[in-house]
C-alpha positions in Angstrom: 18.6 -2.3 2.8 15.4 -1.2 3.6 12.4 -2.6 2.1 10.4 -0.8 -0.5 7.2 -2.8 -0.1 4.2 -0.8 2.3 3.1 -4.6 3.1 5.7 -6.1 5.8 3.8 -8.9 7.4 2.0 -11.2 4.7 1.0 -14.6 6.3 -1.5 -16.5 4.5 -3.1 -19.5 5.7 -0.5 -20.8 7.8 -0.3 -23.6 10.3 2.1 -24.1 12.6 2.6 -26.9 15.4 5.5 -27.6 18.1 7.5 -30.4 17.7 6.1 -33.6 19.4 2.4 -32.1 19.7 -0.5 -33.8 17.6 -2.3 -30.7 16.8 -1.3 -27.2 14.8 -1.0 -24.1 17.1 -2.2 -22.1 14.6 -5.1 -22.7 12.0 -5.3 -21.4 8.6 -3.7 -17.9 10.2 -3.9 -14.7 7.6 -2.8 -11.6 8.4 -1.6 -8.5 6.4 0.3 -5.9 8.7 2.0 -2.4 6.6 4.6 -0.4 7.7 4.6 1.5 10.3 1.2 -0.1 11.8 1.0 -0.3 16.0 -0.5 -3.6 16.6 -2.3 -5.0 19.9 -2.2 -8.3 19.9 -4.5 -10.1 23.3 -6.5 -13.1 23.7 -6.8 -16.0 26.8 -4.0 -18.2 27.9 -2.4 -20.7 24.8 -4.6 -18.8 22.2 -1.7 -18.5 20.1 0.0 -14.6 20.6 2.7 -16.0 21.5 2.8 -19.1 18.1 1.9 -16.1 16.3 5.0 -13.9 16.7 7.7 -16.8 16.5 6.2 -17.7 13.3 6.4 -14.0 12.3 10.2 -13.9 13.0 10.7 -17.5 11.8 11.6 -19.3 14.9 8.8 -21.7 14.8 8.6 -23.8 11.1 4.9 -23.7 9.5 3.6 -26.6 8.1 1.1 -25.0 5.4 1.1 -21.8 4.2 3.4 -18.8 3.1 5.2 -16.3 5.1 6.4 -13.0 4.3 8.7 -10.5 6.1 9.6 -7.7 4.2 9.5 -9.6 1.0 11.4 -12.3 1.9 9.9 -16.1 2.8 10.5 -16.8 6.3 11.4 -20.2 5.7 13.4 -19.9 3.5 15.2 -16.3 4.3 14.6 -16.2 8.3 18.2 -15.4 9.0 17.7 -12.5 7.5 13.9 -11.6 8.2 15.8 -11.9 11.8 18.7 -9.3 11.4 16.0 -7.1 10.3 13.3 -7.5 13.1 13.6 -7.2 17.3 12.1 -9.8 18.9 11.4 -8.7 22.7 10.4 -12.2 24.6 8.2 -13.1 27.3 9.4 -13.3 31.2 13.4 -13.5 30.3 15.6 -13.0 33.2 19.1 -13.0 33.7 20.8 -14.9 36.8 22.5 -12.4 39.3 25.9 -14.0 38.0 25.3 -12.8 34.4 28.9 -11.3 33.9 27.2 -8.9 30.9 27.3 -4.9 31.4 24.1 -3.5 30.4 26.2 -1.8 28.0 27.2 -5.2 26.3 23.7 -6.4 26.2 22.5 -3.5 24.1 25.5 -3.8 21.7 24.1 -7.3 21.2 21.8 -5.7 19.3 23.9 -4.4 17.1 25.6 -8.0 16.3 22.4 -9.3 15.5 22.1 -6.9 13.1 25.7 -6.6 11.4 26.1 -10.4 11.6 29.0 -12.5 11.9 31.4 -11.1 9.8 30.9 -7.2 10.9 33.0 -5.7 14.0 30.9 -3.0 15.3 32.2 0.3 15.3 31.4 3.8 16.9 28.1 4.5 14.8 27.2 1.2 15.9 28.6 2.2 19.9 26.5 5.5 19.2 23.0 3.5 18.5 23.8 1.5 21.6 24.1 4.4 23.8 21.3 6.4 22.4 19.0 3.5 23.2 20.6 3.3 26.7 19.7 7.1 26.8 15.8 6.8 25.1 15.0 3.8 27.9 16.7 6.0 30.3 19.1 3.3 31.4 22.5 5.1 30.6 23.3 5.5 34.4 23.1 1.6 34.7 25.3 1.2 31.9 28.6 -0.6 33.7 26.3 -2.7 36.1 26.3 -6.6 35.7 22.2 -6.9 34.2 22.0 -9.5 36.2 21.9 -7.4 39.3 18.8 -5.1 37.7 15.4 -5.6 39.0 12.9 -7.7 36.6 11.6 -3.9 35.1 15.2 -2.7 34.6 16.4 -6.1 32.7 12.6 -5.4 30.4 14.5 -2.2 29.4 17.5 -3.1 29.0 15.9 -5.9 26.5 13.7 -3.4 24.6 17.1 -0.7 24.0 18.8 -3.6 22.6 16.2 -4.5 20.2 15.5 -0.8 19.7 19.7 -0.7 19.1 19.4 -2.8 15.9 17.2 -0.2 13.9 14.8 -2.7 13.3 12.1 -2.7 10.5 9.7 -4.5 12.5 9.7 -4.8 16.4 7.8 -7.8 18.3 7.3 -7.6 22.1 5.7 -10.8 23.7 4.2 -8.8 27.1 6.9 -5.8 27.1 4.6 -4.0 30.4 4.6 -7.6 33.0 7.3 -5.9 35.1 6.8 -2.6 35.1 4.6 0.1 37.0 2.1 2.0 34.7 4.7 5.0 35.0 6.8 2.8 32.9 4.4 1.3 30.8 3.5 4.9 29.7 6.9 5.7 29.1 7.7 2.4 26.8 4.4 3.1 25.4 5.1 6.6 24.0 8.6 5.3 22.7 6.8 2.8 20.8 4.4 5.6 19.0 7.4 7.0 18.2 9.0 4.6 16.3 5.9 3.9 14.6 5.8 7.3 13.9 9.3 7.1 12.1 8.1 4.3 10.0 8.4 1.0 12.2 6.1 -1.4 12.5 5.1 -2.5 15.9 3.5 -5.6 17.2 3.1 -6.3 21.2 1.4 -9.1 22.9 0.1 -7.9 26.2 -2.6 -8.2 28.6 -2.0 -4.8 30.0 -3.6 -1.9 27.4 -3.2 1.2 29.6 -1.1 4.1 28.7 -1.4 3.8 25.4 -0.6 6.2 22.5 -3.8 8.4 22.3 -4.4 7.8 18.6 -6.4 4.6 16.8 -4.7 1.3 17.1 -4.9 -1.9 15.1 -6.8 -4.5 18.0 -5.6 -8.6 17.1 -7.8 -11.0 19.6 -6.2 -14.7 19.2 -8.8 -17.3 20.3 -7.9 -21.5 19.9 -5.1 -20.8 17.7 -7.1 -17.9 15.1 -7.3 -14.7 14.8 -10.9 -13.8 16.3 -10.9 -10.3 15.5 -8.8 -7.5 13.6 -10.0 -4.1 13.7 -8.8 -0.2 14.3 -10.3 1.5 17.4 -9.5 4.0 20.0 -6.9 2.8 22.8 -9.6 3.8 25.0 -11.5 0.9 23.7 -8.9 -1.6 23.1 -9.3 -3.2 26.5 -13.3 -3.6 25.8 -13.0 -5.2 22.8 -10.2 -7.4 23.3 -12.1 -8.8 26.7 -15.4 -9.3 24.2 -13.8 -11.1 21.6 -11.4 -13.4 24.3 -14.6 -14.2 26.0 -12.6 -13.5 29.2 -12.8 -11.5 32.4 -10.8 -8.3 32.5 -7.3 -8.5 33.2 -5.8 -5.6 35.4 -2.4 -5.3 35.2 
């Protein structure tokens, strides 16, 4: 089911704190994202991109507030927000004695989508190896992951989550292992998928190669959103650095 509402990210006021700590990550966070939005989400160290995303996708509880995926309440509903959204994390490797094929590790995208009860069958084998193909990591397709390099295993993570057809598509610094070649690359398959409708939300301190068309700029600052505006990606890195109130970050 595919949701009929333009509006796929409503968060209003929410706070959210980790477990144990005496003070909310976020404060009094609102943010409307539509479909099919690209979103650049930067800031300093501990701002909160990260707080932001897992409360997005419903991994981290909020204290005060509403959330809204797709229509549904992420606390209440985030097993499904979930099977409907990719979720790329930060700085995940796999040891060298992963016994996973890459080819596995992509079809676990396709669980996460079907969920428990669904056996995955060959239109669900065919997403898995188109995504293999777009991330142009077919050839690598019998190897253990865990024998990749750190930029191989980033694209291996990113055709998996582009494997479950997702509606909305998180990635918490997709570019920290890759040359700009790469980043390029991943950028333009992003456009794409905006392009077919998906919305996209990436965390990053790296804003080269992107997509030569305006982009919606996020700048988290103590735990708030700072700024929200649409500019150039030729001025994204400018105005993130203005509105973190930090150096410039060259990737």
């Amino acid at each position: 089911m595919i949701c009929s509402s333009t509006e796929l990210i409503a968060l209003d006021g929410i706070v959210t704190a980790y477990e144990g700590s005496d003070r909310p990550s976020l404060h009094d966070v609102s943010l409307h994202i539509g479909r099919g939005e690209y979103v650049m989400v930067g800031g300093p160290n501990g701002a909160g991109k990260t707080t932001l995303l897992e409360s997005i996708i419903g991994m981290l509880p909020i204290t005060y507030g509403s959330a809204r995926v797709c229509g549904m309440d992420v606390q209440r509903q985030g097993a499904d927000v979930r099977k409907r959204t990719g979720y790329v994390i930060q700085n995940f490797s796999f040891d060298p004695l992963t016994p996973f094929t890459v080819r596995e590790v992509v079809m676990m995208g396709r669980y996460g989508k079907l969920g428990y009860f669904r056996r995955p069958d060959r239109h669900d084998a065919d997403r898995a190896e188109r995504a293999m193909k777009t991330l142009g990591i077919e050839e690598f397709a019998e190897k253990s992951i865990g024998t990749l390099s750190g930029g191989q295993q980033q694209k291996v993570l990113i055709a998996q989550n582009i494997a479950k057809e997702p509606e909305l598509l998180l990635l918490d610094e997709p570019y920290s292992n890759l040359d700009l070649f790469s980043r390029e690359y991943i950028s333009s398959i992003l456009a794409n998928l905006v392009k077919d409708g998906v919305t996209v939300v990436v965390v990053s301190h790296a804003f080269d190669g992107l997509p030569d068309h305006p982009l919606r700029a996020l700048v988290m600052n103590n735990g708030s959103i700072s700024l929200d505006r649409t500019c150039r990606a030729d001025e994204i890195e400018q105005v993130v650095r203005t509105a973190s109130r930090v150096p410039a970050i060259h990737a």
